[in-house]
C-alpha positions in Angstrom: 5.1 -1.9 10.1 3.5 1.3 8.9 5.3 4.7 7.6 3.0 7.4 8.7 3.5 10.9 7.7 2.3 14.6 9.7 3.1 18.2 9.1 2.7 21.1 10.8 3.5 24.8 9.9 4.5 26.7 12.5 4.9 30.6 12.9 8.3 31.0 14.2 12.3 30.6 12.9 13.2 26.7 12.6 16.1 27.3 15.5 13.1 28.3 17.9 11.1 25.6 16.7 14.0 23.1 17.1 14.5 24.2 20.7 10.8 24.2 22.1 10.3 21.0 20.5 13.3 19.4 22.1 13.6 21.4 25.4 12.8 19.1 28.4 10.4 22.0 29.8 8.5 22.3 26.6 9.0 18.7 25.4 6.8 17.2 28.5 3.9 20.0 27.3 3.6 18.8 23.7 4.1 14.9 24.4 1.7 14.8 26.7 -0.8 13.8 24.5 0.9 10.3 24.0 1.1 9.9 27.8 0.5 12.0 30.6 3.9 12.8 32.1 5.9 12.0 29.3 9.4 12.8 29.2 13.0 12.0 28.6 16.1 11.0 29.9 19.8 11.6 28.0 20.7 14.2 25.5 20.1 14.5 21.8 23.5 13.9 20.7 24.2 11.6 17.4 24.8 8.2 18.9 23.4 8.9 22.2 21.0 6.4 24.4 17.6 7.9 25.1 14.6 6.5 26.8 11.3 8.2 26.3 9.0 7.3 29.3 5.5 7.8 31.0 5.5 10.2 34.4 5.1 6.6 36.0 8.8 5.6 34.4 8.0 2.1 34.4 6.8 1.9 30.7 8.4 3.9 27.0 10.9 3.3 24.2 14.6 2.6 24.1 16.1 4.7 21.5 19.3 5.8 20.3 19.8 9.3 18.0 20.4 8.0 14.6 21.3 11.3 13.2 20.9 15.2 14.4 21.5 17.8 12.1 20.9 21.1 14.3 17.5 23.1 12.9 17.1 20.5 10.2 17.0 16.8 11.1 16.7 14.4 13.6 16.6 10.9 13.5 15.7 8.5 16.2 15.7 4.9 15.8 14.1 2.9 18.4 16.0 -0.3 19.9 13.6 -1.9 22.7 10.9 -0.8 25.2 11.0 0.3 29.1 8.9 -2.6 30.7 8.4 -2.4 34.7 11.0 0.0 34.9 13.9 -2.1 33.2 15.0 -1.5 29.7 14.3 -4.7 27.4 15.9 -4.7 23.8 15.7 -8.6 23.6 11.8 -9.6 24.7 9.6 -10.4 21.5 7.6 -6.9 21.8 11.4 -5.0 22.0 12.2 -7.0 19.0 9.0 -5.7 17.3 10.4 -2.3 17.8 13.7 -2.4 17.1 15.2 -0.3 13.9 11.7 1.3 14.0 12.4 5.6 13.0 10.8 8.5 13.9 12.6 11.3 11.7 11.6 15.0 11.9 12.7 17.4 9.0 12.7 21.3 9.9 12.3 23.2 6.8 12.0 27.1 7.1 10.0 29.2 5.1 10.0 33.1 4.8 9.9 33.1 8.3 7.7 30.2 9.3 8.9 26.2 9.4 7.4 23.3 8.6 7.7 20.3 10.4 7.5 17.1 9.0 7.1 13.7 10.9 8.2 10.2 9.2 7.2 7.5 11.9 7.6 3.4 11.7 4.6 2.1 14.1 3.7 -1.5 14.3 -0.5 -2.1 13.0 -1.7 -2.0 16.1 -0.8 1.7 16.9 -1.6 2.3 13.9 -4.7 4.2 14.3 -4.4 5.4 17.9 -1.1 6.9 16.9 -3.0 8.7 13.6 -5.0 10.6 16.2 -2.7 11.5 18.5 0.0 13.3 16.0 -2.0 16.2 14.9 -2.8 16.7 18.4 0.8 16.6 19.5 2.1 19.0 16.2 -0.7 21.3 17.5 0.1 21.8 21.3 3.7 22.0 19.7 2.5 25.0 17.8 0.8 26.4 20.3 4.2 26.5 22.7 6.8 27.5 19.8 4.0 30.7 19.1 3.7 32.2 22.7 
């Protein structure tokens, strides 16, 4: 597994950026570039279940919220896959998921904040995923400075 690492700096207070990144609304807009129709369902409390899926909801992640510090860090730790609409934390290509991290720092700056993205991907994403985060981080921008 690979640690890949993206930032962004974005024009706006860390609590605004916080909330357009994490809003359902706003959240489909900007993850759209991994998946048309991407989106979430549970909350983004510490300890909480959340599945991140395709519009098609028969395919995403399994994942649980490590840690949330409000405006300055989330962690979210990845347990299995959603496979033909069925969660799956105990198939071979769950296991190769499980205790992967995605952890996002907010870190404000005179004004603007800087988000930084630590992510766990298997090899084989490796590259696809390398193109698709500055993408993401910039349709984020782009929504957080309307």
């Amino acid at each position: 597994m690979h640690k890949l690492h993206f930032s962004i700096v974005i024009n706006k207070q860390k609590e605004h950026v916080w909330n357009t990144m994490l809003d359902i609304d706003t959240y489909r807009l900007w993850a759209e570039v991994f998946a048309p129709g991407s989106n979430y369902v549970g909350d983004w409390s510490q300890g909480s279940k959340i599945l991140f899926r395709a519009s098609d909801e028969t395919s995403g992640m399994v994942s649980r919220i490590k840690e949330n510090r409000p405006y300055q860090y989330l962690s979210i730790e990845h347990i299995g896959i959603v496979q033909d609409g069925k969660e799956d934390t105990s198939s071979k290509a769950a296991k190769e998921w499980a205790g992967a991290l995605e952890n996002y720092t907010f870190k404000e700056i005179d004004g603007t904040t800087e988000v930084l993205v630590d992510i766990d991907i298997e090899d084989e994403y490796k590259e696809m995923f390398q193109e698709m985060w500055p993408k993401a981080l910039q349709k984020l921008k782009e929504l957080a400075e309307k």
